[in-house]
C-alpha positions as CSV (number, residue, x, y, z in Angstrom):
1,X,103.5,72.6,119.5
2,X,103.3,74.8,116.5
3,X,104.2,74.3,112.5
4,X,106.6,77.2,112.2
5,X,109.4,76.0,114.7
6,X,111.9,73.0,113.6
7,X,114.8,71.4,115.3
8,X,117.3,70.0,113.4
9,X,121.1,69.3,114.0
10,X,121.1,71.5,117.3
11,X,119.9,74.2,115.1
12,X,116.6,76.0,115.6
13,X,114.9,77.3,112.4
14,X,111.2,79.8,113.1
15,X,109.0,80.7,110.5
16,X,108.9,84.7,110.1
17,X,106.2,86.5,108.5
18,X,105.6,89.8,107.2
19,X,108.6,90.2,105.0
20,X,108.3,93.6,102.5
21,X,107.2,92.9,99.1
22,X,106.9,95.6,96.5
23,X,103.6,96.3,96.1
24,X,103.3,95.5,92.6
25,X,104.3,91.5,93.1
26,X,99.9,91.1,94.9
27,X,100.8,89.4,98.1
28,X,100.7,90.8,101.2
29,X,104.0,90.0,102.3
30,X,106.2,87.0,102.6
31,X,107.0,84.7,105.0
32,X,110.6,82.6,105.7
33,X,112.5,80.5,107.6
34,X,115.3,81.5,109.5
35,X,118.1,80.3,111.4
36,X,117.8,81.9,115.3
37,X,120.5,83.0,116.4
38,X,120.3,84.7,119.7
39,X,117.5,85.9,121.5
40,X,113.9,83.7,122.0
41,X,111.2,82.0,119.6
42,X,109.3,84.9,120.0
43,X,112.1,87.6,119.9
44,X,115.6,87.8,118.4
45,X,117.8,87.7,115.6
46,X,118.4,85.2,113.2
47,X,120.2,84.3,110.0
48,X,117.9,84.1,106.6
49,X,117.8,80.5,105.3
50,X,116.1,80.7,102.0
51,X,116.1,82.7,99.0
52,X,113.0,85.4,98.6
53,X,110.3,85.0,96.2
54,X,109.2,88.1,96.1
55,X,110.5,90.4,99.0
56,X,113.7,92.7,97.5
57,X,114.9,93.8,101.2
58,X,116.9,90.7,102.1
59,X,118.7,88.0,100.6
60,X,119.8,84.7,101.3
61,X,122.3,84.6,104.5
62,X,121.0,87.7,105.4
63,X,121.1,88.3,109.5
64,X,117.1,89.8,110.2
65,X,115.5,91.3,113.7
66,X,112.2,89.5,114.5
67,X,109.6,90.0,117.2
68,X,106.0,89.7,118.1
69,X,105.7,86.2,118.6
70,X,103.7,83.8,121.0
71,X,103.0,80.8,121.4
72,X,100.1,80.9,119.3
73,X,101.5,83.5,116.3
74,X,104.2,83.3,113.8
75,X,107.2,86.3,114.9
76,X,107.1,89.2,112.4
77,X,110.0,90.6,110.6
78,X,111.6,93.6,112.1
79,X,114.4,94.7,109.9
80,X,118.1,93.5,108.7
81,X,120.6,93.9,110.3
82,X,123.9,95.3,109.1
83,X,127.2,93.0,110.1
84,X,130.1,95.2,110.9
């Protein structure tokens, strides 16, 4: 069991670290949740389900890549994707 997965109406929301943040803001990068959509806990794509604090890449609704996770670390965020 981990803190950075939740289950909720069917859904499944991850925790996804690493998010760009301009340099200037002094933290090293931001971490959200997201909605998965396809793909696993560890690797995939998923919908942005919060607004950023800091990080000027994304934006609310947004559909991101992630990858890199495990079972004992967070996935990172890979890039956005662009919806054709």
């Amino acid at each position: 069991m981990n803190n950075w997965r939740i289950e909720q109406d069917g859904k499944v929301y991850l925790k996804v670290i690493e998010f760009p943040v301009p340099e200037e803001s002094g933290v090293g990068g931001e971490s959200m949740w997201v909605r998965k959509v396809s793909g696993t806990d560890d690797k995939g794509t998923g919908v942005l389900d919060n607004n950023p604090a800091f990080c000027t890449a994304v934006s609310y609704g947004d559909t991101i890549q992630y990858a890199g996770g495990t079972k004992t670390t967070k996935p990172k965020y890979i890039g956005k994707v662009e919806v054709v």
